[in-house]
N, C-alpha and C positions, 0 to 999 in steps of 0.2 A: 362943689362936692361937700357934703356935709359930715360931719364927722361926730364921735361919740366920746366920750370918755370910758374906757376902757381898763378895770385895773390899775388906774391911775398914770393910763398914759391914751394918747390919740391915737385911734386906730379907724383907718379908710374905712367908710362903711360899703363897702364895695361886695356885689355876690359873685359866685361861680354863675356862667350864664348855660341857660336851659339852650345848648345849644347841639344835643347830638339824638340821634332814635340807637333802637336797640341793634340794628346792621351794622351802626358805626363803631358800638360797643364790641361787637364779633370781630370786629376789623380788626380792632384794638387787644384783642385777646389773640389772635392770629400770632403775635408774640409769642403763645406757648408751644409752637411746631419746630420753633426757631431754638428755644429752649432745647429741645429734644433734638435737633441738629447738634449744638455745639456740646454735647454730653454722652452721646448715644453709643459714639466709637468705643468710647474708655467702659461701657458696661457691657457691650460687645466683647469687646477684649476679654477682660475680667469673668464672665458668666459663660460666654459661647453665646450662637444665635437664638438659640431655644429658650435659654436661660433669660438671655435680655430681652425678649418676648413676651414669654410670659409677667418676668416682674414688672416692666411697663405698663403693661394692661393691667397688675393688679394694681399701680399703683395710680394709675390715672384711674381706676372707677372706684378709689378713694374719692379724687377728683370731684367724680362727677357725682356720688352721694353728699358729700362735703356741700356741691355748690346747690343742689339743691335744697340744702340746708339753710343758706345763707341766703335763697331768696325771700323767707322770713324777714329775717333780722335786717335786711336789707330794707325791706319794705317799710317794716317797724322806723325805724331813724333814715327819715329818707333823705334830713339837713345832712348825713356825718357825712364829708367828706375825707376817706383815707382806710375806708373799708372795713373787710373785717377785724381788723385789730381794734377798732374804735368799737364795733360791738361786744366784742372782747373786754375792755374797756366798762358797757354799762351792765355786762352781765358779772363782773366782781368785784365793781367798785365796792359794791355793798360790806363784800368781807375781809378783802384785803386790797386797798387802794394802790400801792405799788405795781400789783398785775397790770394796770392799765399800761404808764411808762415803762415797762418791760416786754410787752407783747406786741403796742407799738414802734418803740425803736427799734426790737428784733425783726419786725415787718418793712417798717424804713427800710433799716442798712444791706436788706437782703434784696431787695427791689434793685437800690440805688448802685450797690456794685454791680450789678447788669452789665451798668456801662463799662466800668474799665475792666471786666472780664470778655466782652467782648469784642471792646476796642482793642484788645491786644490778639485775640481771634483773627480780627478783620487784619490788622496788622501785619501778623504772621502769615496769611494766604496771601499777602497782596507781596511782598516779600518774597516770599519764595518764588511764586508765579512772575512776577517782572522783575525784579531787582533782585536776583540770587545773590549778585558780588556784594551786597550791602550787607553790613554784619547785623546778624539775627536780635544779638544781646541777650537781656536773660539772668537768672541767677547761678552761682555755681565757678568751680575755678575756671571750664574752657569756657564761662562766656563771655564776648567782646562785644564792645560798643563803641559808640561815639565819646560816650564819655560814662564818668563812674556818679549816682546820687548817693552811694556807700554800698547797698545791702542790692545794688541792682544795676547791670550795667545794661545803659541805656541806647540799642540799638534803633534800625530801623522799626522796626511791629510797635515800639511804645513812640515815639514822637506820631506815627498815625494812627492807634489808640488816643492820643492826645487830643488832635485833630479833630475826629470823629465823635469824640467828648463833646468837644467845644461847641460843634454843629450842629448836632442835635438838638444842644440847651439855646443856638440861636433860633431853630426851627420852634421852640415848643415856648422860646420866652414872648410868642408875637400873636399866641392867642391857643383855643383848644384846634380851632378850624385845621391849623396851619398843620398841625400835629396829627390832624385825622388823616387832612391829605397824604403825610408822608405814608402813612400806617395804609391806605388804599393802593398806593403804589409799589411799594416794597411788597403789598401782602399781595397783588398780583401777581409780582415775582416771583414771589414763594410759591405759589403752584404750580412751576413748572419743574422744580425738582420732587415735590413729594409725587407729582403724578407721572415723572421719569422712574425714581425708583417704588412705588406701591402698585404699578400698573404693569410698564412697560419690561420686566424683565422675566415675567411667565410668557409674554405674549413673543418677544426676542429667542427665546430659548436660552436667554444665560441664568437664569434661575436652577441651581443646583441644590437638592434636597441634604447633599453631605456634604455641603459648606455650614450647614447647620449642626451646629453642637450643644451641650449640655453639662457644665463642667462644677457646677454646683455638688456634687455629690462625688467629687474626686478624692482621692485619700489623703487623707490629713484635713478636710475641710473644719473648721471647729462646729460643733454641735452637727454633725451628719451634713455641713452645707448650709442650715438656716440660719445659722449666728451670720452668715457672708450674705444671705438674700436680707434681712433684716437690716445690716446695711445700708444694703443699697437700696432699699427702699427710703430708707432717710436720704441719703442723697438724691435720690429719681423726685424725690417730694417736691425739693427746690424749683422744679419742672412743671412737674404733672400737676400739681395743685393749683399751680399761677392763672386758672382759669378764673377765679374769684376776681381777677382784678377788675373786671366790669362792675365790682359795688363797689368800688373805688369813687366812680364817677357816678354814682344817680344823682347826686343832686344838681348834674349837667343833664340828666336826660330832660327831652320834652314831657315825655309822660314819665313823671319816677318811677311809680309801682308797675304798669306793663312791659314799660322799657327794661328795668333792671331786671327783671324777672326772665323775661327774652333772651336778653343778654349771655344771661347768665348759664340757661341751659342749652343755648342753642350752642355756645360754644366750648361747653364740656363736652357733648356728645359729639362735636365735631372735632375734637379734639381726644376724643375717647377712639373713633376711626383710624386717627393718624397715628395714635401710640401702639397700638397694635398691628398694623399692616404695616407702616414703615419699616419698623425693625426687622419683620417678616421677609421683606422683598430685599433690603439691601443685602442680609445677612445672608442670602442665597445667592448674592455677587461674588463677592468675595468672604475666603476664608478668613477664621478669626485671627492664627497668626497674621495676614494683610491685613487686617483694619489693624490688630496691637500694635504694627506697629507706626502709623501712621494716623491716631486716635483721632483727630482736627482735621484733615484734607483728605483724608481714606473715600470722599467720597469725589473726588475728581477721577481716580481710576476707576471708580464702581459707574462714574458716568460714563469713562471712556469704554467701560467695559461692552455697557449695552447698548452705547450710538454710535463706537466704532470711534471717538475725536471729540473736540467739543472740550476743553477741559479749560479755558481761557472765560467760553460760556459759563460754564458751570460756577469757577470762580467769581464772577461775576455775581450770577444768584445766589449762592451764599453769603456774598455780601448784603446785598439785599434783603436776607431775611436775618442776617445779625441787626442790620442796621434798624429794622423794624422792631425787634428785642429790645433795642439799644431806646429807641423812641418811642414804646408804649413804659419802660422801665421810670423814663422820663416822667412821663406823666403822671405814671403812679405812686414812683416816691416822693416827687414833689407834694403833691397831695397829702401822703400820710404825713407827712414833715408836716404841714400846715394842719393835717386836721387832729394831729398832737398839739401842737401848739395851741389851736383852739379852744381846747377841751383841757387847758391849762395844765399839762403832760410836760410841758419844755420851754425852753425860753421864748418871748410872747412876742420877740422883736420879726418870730415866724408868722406870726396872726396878721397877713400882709396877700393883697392881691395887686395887681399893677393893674394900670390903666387898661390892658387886654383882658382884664377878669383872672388871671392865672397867677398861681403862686409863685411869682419870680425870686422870692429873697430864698425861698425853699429851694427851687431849682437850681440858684446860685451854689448855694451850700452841695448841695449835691456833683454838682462837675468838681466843686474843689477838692470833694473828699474821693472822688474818683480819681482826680491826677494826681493825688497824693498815692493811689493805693497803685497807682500805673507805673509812678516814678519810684516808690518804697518797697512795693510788696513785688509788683512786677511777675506774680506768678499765677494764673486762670484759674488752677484746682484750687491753692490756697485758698483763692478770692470766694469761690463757691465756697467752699466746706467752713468760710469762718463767718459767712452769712448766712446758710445754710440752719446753724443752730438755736437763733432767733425766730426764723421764720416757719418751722416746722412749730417751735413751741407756738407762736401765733396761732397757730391753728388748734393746739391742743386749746387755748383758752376759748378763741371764740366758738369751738364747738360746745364744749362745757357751761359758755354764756348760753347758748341757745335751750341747753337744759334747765340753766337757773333764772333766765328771763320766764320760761313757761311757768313757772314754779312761782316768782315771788313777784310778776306785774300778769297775774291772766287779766288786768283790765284794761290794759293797755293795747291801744287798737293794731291790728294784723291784718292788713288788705289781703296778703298771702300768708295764707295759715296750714300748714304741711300737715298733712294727719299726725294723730300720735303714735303711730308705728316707729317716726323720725326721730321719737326721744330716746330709743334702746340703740335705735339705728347711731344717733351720733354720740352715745356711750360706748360704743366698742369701735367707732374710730377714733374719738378722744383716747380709749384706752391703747389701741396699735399704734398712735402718733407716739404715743408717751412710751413705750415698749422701743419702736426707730430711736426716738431721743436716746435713751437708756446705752443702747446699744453703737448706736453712731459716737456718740461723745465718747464713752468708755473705749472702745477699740475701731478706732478712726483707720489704723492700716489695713485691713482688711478691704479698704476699694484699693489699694497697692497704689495711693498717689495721693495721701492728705496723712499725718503727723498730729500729734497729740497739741504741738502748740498755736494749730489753728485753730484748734476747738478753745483754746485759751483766751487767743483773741478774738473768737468771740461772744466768749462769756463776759471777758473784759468792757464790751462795747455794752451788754446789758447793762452791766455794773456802771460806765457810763448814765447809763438814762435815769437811774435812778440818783445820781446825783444833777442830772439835770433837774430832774423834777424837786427833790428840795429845792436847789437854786430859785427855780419859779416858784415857789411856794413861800420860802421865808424870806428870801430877798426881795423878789422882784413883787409880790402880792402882800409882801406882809404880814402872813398868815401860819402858823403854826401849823406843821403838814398832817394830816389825819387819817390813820392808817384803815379806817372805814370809814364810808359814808353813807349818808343818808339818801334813801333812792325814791322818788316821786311814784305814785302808781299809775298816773295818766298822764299826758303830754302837756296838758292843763295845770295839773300840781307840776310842774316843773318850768311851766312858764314858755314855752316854745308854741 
């Protein structure tokens, strides 16, 4: 194996290998149905059925204008591996070079707690459902565990949170294949409960039309009820957006520009389906006091509702489609981790693939900071809302790259070049991301279950990256950090 001098240290000359098509990439975005499972209850609750209906649907064809956007930029940098945040990345290095390490690491850390928000998901169904006498744990005075980490007492749900951590990063450290597999299997599973509750409960007769509410415009709502959907559209983001994570991987596809491109809109719009009829069909199961108060497992009764039993089954497939969440999350943060590091954003000891092509020291990093936040933080909403604030602004940048790439490289080649209707179009979602942010950060209690000091931590984590990135800049390259740079107009002036 031959090796290079890099930055003044050895780095594998090793590539990601061209080893998936664009079906595999759908498989792999099938992750975001799973999304919308372990969140859906708690905006239920919160809005009523009508209410989580509709913001859903508005907030997933964000989504799917978003990802049409990005199969440009996608095509344009078909090397980056780690997505949209690395196009983010060349669309303002130009005028402020810190955007890059900030919109990357808010895309990382939002990906990579996947894991231990849903290891402690999976934990908690599996828990309940077999092992009830086993203590829950948790934070707070009545919770018991096994034992105490300080700020979390550590029951049964977080030792198989752990678990489920650890197995995943075994599955995805042994190659891309192994990880596609999981992702085929798990996402078959997964459609047997979306097409239980989006089919089966008009055709049952347990679909009730006044199980359906509308609570957005109740009194005392602030701003008439919009300040509360505003919101939750910042939170639904962390969801409904994750469609993009197929340009994560083009420079794994066989074909990059057809594949990513496929990828990319075949599963927004199928994903666009699921966010609007799911909520539709369960929420006419059960009433919203029954989902409030059972926001996580609310759908084992809405299964038993319309097959009569079955609720061990169901369990089951829920697991399955966390698990799935949990191992595309894998993939993707590992990636961004590496294609930061690449692009000289973080420390360079991440510019590393293993002998299977895949970025294992990245993936590494990823499970540790997962059992750290299983064993420390120990709390799912937390976990969302303080990743959450990273990866929403992610998307504010790289829509705004996509305006300032058309602008200051038109020479620069576009296999997929979106009309220019797309430049006003991703102006007024840049401008609505940025409106959620605003609103999410500021008055985070209004989803009635995230606190001011998660949005803390995770500005803190930005505030992190940017002392990464000095670190790789003056330490570890020797370089004076520069707060613009200089941008090549063709792929040719920049040497790639």
């Amino acid at each position: 194996m031959s090796e290079a001098v890099y930055a003044g240290a050895a780095i594998e000359e090793r590539q990601l290998l061209k080893a998936l098509r664009w079906y595999d990439g759908f498989v792999i975005a099938l992750a975001n149905p799973g999304f919308l499972l372990g969140s859906l209850g708690y905006s239920i609750g919160a809005l009523g059925g009508w209410g989580a209906v509709f913001l859903w649907t508005v907030s997933m064809t964000i989504g799917v204008l978003s990802n049409w956007i990005y199969s440009e930029t996608a095509a344009m940098f078909p090397d980056k591996s780690g997505g949209i945040a690395l196009y983010a990345h060349e669309g303002w290095k130009r005028y402020f070079t810190p955007i890059g390490p900030v919109a990357t690491f808010g895309y990382w850390f939002a990906w990579s707690s996947v894991l231990a928000l849903f290891g402690i998901v999976i934990g908690g169904l599996i828990q309940a459902e077999w092992f009830p006498g086993e203590p829950a744990g948790g934070i707070g005075e009545g919770a018991t565990g096994y034992f105490s980490s300080g700020p979390v007492e550590i029951g049964l749900p977080h030792l198989i949170a752990a678990g489920a951590i650890i197995a995943v990063w075994i599955v995805n450290i042994f190659g891309i294949r192994p990880a596609v597999w999981l992702a085929y299997g798990t996402g078959a599973l997964l459609m047997v409960p979306l097409a239980v509750f989006i089919f089966l409960p008009y055709l049952t007769g347990e679909w009730e039309s006044s199980n359906l509410t509308w609570t957005l415009n109740d009194a005392g709502q602030p701003w008439g009820g919009l300040k509360t959907a505003l919101v939750w559209l910042f939170v639904m983001g962390w969801s409904a957006y994750g469609v993009e994570t197929c340009a994560t991987f083009a420079p794994e596809y066989k074909d990059t520009v057809r594949d990513t491109t496929l990828a990319l809109r075949t599963s927004a719009i199928f994903s666009l389906f699921v966010y609007a009829l799911l909520p539709l069909g369960i929420s006419g199961v059960l009433s919203q006091e029954a989902i409030a108060e059972n926001p996580v497992a609310f759908y084992v009764p809405a299964f038993q509702e319309i097959l009569g039993g079955g609720s061990q089954i169901m369990v089951v497939l829920l697991i399955a489609s966390l698990l799935l969440s949990m191992n595309t999350a894998t993939a993707d943060g590992s990636r961004a981790l590496y294609g930061i590091a690449r692009d000289d954003m973080t420390i360079k000891q991440l510019v590393h693939l293993n002998r299977f092509h895949v970025p294992s020291r990245a993936m590494t990093v990823d499970m540790i900071v997962n059992l750290l936040l299983v064993f420390f933080v120990g709390n799912t909403l937390a976990i969302l809302y303080t990743g959450n604030v990273g990866y929403i602004l992610a998307h504010f940048f790289a829509l705004t790259a996509f305006i300032l790439l058309r602008r200051d490289r038109p020479r620069w080649p576009r296999p997929i070049k979106v009309s220019s209707i797309w430049i006003p179009i991703a102006a007024v979602l840049a401008a609505a991301n940025a409106l959620f942010i605003y609103v999410g950060v500021t008055d985070p209690g209004l989803t009635y279950a995230a606190e001011t000091k998660h949005v803390l931590i995770g500005l803190a984590v930005l505030g992190i990256s940017v002392l990464l990135w000095l670190f790789r800049k003056i330490v570890q390259d020797g370089q004076a950090p520069r707060l613009r740079e200089e941008t090549p107009a063709t792929p040719e002036a920049a040497g790639t």
